[in-house]
C-alpha positions as CSV (number, residue, x, y, z in Angstrom):
1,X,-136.8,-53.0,205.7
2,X,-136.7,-56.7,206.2
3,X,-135.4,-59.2,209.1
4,X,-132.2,-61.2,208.7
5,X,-129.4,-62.0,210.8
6,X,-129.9,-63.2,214.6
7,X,-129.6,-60.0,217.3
8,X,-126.0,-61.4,218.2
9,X,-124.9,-60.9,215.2
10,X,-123.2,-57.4,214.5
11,X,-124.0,-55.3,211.7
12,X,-121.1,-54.1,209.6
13,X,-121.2,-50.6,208.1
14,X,-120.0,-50.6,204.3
15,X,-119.3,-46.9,203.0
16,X,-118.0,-45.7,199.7
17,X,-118.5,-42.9,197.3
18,X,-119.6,-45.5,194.9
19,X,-121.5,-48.8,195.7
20,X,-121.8,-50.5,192.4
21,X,-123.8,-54.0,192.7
22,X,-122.3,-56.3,190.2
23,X,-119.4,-57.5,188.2
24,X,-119.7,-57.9,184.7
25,X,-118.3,-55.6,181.7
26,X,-120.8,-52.9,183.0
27,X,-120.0,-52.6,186.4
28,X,-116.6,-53.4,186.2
29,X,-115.7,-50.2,183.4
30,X,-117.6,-47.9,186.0
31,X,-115.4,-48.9,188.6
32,X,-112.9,-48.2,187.1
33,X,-113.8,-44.8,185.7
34,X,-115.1,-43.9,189.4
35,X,-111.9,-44.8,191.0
36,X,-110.1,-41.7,189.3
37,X,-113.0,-39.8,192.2
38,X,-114.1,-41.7,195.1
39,X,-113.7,-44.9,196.7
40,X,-115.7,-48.0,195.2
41,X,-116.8,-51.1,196.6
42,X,-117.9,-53.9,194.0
43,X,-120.9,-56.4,195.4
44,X,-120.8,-59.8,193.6
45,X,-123.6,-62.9,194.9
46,X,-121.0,-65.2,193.9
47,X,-117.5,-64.7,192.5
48,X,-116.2,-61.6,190.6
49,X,-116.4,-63.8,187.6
50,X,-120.1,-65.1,187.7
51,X,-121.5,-63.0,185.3
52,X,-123.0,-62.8,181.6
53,X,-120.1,-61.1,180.2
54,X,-118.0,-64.3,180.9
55,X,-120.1,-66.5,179.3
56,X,-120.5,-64.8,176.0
57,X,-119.3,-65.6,173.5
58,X,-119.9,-63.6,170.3
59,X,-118.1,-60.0,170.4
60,X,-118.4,-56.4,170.3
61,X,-120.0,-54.5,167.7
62,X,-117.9,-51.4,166.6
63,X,-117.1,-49.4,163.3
64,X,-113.3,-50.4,162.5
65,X,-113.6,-51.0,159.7
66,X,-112.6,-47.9,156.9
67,X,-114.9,-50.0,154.4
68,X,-118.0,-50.0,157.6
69,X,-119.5,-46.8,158.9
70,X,-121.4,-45.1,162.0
71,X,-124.4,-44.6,159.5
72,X,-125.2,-48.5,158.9
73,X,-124.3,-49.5,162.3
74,X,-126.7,-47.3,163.6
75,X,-129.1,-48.2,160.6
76,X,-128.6,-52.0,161.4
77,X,-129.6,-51.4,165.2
78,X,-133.0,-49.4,164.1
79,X,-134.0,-51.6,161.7
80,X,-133.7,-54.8,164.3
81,X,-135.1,-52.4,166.7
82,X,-138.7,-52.6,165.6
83,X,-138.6,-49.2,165.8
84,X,-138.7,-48.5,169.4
85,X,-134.8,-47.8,169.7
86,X,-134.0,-44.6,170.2
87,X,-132.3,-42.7,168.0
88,X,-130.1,-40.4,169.5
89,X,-128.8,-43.3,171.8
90,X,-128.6,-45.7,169.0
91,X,-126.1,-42.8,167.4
92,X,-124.2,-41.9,170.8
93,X,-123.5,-45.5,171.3
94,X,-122.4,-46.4,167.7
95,X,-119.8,-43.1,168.3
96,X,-118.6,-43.7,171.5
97,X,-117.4,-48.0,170.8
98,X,-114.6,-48.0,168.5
99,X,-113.1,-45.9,171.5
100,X,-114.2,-48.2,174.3
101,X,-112.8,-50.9,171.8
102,X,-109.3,-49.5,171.8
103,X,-109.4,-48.6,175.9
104,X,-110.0,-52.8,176.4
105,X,-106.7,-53.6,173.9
106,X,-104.9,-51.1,176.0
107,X,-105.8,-52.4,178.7
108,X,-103.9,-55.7,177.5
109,X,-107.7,-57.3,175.6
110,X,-106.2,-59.9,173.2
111,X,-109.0,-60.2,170.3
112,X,-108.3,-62.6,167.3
113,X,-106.7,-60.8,164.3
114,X,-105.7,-61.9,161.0
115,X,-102.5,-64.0,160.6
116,X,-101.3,-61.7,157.5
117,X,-101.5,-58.3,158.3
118,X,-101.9,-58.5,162.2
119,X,-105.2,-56.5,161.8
120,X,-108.2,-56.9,164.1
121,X,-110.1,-60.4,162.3
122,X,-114.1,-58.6,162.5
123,X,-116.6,-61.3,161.8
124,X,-120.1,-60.7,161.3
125,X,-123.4,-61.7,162.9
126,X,-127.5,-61.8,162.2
127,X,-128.9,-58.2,161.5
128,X,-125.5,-56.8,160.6
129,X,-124.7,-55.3,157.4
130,X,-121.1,-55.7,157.7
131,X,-117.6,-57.3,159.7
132,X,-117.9,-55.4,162.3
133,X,-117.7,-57.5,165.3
134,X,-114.6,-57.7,167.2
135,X,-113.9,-61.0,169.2
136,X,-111.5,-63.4,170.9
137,X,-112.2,-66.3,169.1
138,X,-115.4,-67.8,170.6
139,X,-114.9,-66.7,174.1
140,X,-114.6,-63.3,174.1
141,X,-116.6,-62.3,177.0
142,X,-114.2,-64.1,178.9
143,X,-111.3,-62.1,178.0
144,X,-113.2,-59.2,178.5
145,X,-113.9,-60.0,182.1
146,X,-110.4,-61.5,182.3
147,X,-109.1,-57.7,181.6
148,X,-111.2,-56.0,183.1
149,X,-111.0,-57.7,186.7
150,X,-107.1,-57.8,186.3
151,X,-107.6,-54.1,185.9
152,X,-110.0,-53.8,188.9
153,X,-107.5,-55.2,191.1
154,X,-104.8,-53.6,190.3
155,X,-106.6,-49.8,190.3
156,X,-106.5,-48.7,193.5
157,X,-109.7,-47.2,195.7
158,X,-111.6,-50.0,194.3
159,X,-112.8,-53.2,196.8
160,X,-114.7,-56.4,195.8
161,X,-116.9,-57.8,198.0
162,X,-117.7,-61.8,196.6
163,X,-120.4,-63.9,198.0
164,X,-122.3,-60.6,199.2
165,X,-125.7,-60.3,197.5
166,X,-127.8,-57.3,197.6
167,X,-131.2,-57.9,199.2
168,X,-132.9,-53.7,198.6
169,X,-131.8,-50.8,198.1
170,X,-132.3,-48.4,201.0
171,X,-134.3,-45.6,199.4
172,X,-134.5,-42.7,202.3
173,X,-138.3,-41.5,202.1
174,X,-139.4,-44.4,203.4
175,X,-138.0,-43.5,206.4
176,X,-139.3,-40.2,206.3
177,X,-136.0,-38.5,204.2
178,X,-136.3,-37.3,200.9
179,X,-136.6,-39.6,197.7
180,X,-133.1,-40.8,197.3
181,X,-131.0,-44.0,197.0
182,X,-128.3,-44.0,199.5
183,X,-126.9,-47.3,199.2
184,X,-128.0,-50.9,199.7
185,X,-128.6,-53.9,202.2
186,X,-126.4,-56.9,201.4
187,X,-126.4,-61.1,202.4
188,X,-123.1,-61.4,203.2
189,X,-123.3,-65.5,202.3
190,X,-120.5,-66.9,204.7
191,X,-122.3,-65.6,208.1
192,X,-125.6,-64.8,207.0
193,X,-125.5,-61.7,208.2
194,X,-127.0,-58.0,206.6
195,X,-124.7,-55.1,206.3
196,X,-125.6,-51.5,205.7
197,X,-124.2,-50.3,202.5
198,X,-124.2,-46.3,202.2
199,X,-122.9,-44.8,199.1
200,X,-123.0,-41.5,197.5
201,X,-124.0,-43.1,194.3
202,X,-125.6,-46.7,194.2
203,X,-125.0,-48.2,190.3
204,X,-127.1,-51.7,189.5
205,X,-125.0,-53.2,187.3
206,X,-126.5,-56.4,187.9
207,X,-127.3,-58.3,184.3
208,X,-130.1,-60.2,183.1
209,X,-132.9,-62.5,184.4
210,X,-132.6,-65.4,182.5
211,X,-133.6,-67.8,185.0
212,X,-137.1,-66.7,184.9
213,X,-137.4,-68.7,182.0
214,X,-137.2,-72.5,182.6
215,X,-134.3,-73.0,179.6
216,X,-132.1,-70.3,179.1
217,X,-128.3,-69.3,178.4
218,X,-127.6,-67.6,181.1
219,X,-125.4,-68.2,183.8
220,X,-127.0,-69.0,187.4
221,X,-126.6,-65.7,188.8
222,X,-129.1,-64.1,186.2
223,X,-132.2,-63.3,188.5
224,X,-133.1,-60.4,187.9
225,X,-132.0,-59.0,191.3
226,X,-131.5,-55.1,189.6
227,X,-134.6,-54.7,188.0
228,X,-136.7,-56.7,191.1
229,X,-135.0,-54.0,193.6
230,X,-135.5,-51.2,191.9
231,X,-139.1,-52.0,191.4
232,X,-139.5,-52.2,195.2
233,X,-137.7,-49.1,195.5
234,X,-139.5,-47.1,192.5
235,X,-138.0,-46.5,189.8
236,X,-139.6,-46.7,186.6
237,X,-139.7,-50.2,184.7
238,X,-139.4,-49.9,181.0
239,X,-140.3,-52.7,177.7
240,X,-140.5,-55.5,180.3
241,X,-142.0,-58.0,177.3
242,X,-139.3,-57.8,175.3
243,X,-137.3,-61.0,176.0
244,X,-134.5,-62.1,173.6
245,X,-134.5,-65.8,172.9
246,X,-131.4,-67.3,171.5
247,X,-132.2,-69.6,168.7
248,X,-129.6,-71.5,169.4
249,X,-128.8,-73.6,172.9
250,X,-127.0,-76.8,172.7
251,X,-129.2,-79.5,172.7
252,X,-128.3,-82.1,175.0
253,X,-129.6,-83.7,178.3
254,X,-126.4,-82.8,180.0
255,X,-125.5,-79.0,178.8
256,X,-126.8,-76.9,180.7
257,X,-127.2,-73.4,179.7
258,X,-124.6,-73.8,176.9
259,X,-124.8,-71.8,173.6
260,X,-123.7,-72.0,170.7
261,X,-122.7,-68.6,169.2
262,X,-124.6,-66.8,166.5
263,X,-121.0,-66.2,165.0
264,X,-121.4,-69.6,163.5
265,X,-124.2,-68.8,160.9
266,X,-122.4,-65.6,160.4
267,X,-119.7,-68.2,159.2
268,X,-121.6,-69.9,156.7
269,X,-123.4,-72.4,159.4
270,X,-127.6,-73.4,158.1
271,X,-130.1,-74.4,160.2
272,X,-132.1,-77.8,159.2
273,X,-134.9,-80.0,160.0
274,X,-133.5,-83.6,160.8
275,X,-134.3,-84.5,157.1
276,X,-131.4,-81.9,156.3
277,X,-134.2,-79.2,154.9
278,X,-132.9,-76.1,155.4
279,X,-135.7,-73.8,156.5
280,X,-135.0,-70.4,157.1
281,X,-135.7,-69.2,153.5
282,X,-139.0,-69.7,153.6
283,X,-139.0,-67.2,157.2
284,X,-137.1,-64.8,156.0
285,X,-135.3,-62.8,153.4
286,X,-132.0,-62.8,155.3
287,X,-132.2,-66.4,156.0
288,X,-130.0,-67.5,158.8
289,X,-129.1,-64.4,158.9
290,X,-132.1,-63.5,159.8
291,X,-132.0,-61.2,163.3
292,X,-132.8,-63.9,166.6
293,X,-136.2,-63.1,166.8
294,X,-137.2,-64.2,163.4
295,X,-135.1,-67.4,163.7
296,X,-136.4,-68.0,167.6
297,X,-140.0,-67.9,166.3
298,X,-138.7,-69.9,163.1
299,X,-137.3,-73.0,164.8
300,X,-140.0,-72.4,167.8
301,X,-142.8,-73.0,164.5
302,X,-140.6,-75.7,162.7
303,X,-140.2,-77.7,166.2
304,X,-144.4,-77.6,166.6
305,X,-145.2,-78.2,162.9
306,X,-142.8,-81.5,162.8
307,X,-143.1,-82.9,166.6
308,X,-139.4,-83.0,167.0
309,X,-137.0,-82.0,170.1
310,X,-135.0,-80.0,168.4
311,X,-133.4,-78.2,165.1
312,X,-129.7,-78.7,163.7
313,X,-127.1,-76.4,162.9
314,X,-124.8,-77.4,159.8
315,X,-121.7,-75.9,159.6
316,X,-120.2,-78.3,156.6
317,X,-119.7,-75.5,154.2
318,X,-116.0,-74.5,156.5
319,X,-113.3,-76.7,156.5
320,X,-112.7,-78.5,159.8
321,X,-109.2,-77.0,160.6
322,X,-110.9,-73.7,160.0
323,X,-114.0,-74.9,162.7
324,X,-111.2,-75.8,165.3
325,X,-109.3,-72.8,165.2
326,X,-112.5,-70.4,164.9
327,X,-114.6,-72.2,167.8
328,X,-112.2,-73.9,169.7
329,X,-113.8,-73.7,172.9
330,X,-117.7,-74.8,170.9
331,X,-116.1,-77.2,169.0
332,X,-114.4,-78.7,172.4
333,X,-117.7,-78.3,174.4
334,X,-119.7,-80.2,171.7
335,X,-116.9,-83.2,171.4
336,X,-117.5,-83.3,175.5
337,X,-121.2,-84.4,174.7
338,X,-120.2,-87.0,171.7
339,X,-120.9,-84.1,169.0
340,X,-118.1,-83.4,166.4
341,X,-119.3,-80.1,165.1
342,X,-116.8,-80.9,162.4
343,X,-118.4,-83.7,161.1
344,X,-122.3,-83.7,161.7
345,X,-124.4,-81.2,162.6
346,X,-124.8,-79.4,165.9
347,X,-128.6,-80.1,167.7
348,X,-130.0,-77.1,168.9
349,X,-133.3,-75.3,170.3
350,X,-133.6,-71.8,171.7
351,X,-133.5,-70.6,175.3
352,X,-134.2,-67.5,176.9
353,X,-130.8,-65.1,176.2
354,X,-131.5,-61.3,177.0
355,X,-133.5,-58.9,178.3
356,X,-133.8,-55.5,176.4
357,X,-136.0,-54.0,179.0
358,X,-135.0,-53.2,182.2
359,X,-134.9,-50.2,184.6
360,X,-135.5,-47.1,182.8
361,X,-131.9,-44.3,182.4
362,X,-130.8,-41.5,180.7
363,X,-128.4,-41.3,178.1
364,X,-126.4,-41.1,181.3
365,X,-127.7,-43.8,183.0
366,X,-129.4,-42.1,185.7
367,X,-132.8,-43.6,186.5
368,X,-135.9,-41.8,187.8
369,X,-134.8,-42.6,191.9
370,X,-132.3,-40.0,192.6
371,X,-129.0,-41.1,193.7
372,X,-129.2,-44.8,191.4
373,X,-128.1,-45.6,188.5
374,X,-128.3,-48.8,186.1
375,X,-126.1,-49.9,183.5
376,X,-125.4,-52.9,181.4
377,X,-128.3,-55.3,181.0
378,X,-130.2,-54.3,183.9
379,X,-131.1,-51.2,182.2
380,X,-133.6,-50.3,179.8
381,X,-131.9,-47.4,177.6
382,X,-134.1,-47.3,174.4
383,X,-130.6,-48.8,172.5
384,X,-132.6,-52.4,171.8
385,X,-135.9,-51.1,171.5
386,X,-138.2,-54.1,170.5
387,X,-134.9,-56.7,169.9
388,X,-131.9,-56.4,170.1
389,X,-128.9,-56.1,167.9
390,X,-126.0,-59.2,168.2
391,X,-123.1,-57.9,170.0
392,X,-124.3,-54.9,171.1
393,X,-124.3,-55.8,174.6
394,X,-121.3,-55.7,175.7
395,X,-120.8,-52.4,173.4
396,X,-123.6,-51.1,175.5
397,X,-122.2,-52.0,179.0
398,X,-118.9,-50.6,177.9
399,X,-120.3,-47.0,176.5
400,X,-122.6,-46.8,179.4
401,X,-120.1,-48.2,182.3
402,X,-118.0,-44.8,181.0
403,X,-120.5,-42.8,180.5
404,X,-122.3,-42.9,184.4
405,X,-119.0,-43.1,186.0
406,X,-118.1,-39.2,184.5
407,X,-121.5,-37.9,185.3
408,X,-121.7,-39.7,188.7
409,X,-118.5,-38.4,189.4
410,X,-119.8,-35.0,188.4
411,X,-123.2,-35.1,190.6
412,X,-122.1,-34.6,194.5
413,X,-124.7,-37.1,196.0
414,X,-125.7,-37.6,199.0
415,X,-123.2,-37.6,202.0
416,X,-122.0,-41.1,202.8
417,X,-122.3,-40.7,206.2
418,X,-126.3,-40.4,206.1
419,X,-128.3,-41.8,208.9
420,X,-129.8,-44.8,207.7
421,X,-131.4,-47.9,210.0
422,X,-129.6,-51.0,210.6
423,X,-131.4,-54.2,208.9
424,X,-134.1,-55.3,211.4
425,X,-134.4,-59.1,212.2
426,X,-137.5,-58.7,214.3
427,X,-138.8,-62.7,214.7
428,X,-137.5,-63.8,211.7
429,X,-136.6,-67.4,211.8
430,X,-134.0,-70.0,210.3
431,X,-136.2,-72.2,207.6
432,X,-136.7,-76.1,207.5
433,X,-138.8,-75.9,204.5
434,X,-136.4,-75.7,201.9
435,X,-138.6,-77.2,199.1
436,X,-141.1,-74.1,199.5
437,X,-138.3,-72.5,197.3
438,X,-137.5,-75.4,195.4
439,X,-140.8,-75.5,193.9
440,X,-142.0,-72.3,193.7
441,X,-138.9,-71.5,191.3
442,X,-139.7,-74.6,189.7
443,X,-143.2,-73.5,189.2
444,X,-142.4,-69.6,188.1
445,X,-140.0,-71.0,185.3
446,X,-142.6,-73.5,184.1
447,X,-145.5,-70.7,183.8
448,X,-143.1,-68.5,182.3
449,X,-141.9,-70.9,180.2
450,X,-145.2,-72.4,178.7
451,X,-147.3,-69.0,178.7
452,X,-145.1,-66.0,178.1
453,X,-142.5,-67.4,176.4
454,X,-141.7,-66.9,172.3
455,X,-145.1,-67.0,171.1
456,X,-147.8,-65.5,173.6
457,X,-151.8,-65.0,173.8
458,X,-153.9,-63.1,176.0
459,X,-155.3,-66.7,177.4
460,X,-151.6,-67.2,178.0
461,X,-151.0,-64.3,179.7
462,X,-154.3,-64.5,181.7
463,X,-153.1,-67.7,182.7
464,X,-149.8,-67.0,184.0
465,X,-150.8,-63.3,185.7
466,X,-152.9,-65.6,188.4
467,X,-150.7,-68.1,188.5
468,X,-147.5,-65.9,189.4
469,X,-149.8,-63.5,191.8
470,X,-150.4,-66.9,194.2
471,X,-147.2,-67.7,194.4
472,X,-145.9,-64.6,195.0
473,X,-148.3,-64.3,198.2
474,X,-146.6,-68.1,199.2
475,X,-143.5,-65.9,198.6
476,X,-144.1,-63.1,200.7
477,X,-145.3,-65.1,203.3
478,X,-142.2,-67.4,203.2
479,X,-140.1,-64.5,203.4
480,X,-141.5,-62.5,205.7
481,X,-141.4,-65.4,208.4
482,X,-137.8,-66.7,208.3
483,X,-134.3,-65.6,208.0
484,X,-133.2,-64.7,204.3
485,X,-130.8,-66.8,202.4
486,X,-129.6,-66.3,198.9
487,X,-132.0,-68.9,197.1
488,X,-134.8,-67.2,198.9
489,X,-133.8,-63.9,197.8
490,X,-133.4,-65.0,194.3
491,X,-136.6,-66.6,193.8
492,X,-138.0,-63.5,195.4
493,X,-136.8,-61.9,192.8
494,X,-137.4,-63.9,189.6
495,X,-141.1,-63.4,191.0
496,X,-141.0,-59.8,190.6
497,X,-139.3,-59.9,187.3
498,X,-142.3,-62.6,186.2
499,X,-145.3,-60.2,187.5
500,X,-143.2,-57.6,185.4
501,X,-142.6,-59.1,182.0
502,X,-146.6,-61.0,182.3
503,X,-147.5,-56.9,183.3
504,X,-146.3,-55.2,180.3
505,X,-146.8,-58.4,177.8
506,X,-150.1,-57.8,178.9
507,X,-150.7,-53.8,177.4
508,X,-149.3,-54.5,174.4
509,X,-152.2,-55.5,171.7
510,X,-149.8,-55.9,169.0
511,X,-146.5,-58.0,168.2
512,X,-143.2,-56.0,167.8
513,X,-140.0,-57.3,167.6
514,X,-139.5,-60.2,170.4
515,X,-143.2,-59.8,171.6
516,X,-145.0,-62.0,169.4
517,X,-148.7,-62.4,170.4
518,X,-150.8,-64.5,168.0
519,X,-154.5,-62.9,168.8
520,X,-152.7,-59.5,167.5
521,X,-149.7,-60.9,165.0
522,X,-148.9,-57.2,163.0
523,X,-147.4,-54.1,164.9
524,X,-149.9,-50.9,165.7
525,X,-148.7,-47.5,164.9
526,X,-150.4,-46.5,167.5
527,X,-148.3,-48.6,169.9
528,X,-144.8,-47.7,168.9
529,X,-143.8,-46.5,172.2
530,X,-142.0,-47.3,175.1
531,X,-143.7,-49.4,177.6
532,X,-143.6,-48.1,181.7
533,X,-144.4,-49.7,184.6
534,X,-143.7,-48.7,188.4
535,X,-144.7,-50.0,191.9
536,X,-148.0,-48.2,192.5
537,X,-149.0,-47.0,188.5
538,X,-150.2,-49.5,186.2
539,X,-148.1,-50.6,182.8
540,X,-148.5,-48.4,180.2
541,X,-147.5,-47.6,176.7
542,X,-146.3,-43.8,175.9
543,X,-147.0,-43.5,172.2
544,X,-143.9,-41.4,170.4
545,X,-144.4,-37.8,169.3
């Protein structure tokens, strides 16, 4: 229990029968599956729109298709996989989208179709053997969180809470009660104050930590605040070292974070050196459409070998009217920086995209702390395995978002009325060192960047294990002494999440899939298993069979 909000200040009690910390597709499809049994309150950091799902802008991956089947989708997400996905979740999954797909368009989702026959228009993407990816031109995840928040305020028993962060989760045995989650502290941002959360069921449905990587996709609000609590709480950590890096971030001194779609090469688009080689034949049979850890590591080697900034993305081979009305919200975002994605090539360089570990769950999402729960991004569910599949995110947040809410539902939890303490300020005290957070972040993102980034070593990893372990004392130190703040709590975090990834990159003598290290560049058979970590118990890899 940590210090926050001055003694005047009085703590507000926040009880539901379901306390689900986030707002993105995940979150928001548990919500409102729960509602149909027990009140809900929704935390959000920032607004109920800061989230990955409204930034992406691919699809959904789901067999529609009569010509597609269950069989290849599942085949396509083993074989990117590196065969640490698990199968029976790889299957379950695969089953359960085309229905998730139809709840959205019922829901009012309006996803491009064709202009003849009014059909669903199903594009395809890296690793996927067939049209099978359903989107809204190139911003679906923004009609996804459009519906699905509409939907959220209109259901009722459901309340979002914006500008309240979570800070821990209040597990009960370390205040002498049996091992259970029963809820959470939250920052509530406006007044700086800590409220008491209780819940019957606590979900972390919090995303991704891209911001532990110095470049990186994702929006500001990915800092791994799930996986970071959960860890202090203990649950079990799982395939922490697999990182996804998008091959493809627009290049530009001012875009920041933005990405340009893998959609595109599934449209024809080739990658090139700035003479106008195109070199992803010579990495891979697939070529560009190759799967994203491949062509990360391919323009990661091409940018070394040649000393340039940067690759470029051709998309010459489609028509402009057809670029415009495909990617009309890329092709405006590139004219915004002086780049006619009609006319000349698009710069790019990859950036740190998704993380396919996360907090270990069930085919039901329950993790291994009784009471919690994870879905969405923040969870580790053996779907990804080594890499992970395009567009089966947000696929995964939806099946899994349905899936806890029914078994929640089902599980009668703890009372919501359990005794738990009040957030302690003890002689915590405002800061006036701002810039101790400012550059440890700075710092973290650098190390991460440099040494565990797409291509790794165990001198690298040496490297940034020390380097993260002093600046998480500085961080502890920091935090200990003064009140919290969201930045502080965030970088907090991103520390954890850094010791976590460097941790598990660490046992794993062997690249797989998006963990590439060059003093061990083939897989081990003997290391096709999932990789475990939690607070007290060393990382570990659990061979299969």
């Amino acid at each position: 229990m940590r210090r926050s909000t001055p003694p005047e200040w009085v703590d507000v009690r926040i009880d539901a029968d379901f306390l689900v910390i986030g707002s993105g597709v995940a979150g928001l499809s548990l919500a409102l599956e729960a509602a149909d049994h027990g009140e809900v309150v929704i935390l959000t950091k920032r607004s109920r729109n800061d989230s990955a799902t409204n930034f992406a802008q691919g699809g959904i991956a789901a067999v529609l298709d009569p010509g597609d089947s269950f069989e290849a989708h599942v085949q396509d997400t083993l074989g990117t996989g590196g065969g640490l996905s698990h199968e029976d979740v790889v299957e379950m999954v695969v089953r359960d989208g085309p229905d998730r797909v139809r709840e959205l368009i019922e829901l009012g989702a309006e996803f491009s179709r064709e202009p003849e026959t009014s059909e669903l228009d199903l594009t395809r993407e890296g690793g996927h053997s067939a049209r099978r990816v359903v989107h809204a031109g190139d911003i679906t995840g923004r009609e996804v969180q459009r519906v699905l928040v509409d939907a959220a305020a209109r259901k009722p028993g459901i309340r979002i809470l914006e500008d309240h962060m979570a800070v821990d989760l209040i597990e009960m045995s370390r205040f002498g009660g049996a091992r259970r989650v029963v809820g959470a502290y939250a920052l509530e941002e406006a007044t700086g104050a800590v409220h008491t959360c209780r819940a019957r069921h606590t979900v972390l449905a919090t995303g991704g930590a891209g911001k532990v990587y110095l470049y990186t996709s994702n929006p500001d609000v990915a800092t791994g605040d799930g996986v970071a609590m959960a860890y202090r709480a203990g649950a079990r950590i799982m395939n922490m070292e697999f990182f996804q890096f998008h091959p493809t971030c627009l290049y530009h001194p001012d875009a920041k974070s933005f990405l340009i779609s893998e959609a595109l090469r599934g449209e024809g688009g080739v990658l090139r050196l700035e003479d106008g080689t195109a070199f992803m034949p010579r990495h891979h049979e697939m070529r560009d459409l190759a799967p994203r850890d491949v062509v990360a590591r391919a323009i990661d080697y091409e940018m070394k070998r040649s000393g340039d900034d940067c690759v470029f993305l051709d998309m010459s081979a489609r028509p402009a009217s057809y670029l415009v009305d495909r990617f009309p919200n890329i092709h405006e975002r590139c004219l915004a920086f002086g780049i006619d994605m009609t006319r000349q090539p698009i710069p790019v360089v990859p950036a740190a995209h998704y993380m396919c570990g996360g907090v270990g769950v069930d085919t039901l999402g329950r993790t291994t702390l009784p009471g919690l729960w994870a879905v969405g991004e923040v969870s580790c569910s053996g779907l990804h395995g080594a890499n992970r599949l395009a567009s089966n995110s947000l696929l995964e947040g939806l099946v899994y978002g349905h899936r806890a809410a029914l078994a929640a539902a089902a599980d009668v939890g703890a009372p919501v009325t359990v005794d738990v303490p009040d957030w302690d300020v003890g002689e915590a005290v405002m800061s006036d060192e701002h810039v101790v957070v400012s550059q440890n972040w700075d710092e973290i993102r650098r190390c991460m960047w440099n040494y565990v980034g797409i291509v790794r070593s165990d001198k690298r990893l040496r490297r940034a294990s020390r380097r993260v372990a002093m600046l998480q004392e500085e961080i502890r130190e920091y935090y200990w002494d003064h009140l919290v703040s969201r930045d502080m709590l965030e970088l907090r975090n991103i520390a954890d999440v850094a010791e976590l990834i460097v941790s598990c990159a660490a046992v794993r003598d062997e690249s797989r899939g998006l963990h590439f290290n060059i003093d061990y560049p083939a897989p081990k058979p003997e290391l096709e298993g999932d990789t475990s970590i939690a607070r007290g118990s060393p990382a570990h890899i659990t061979p299969r069979g």
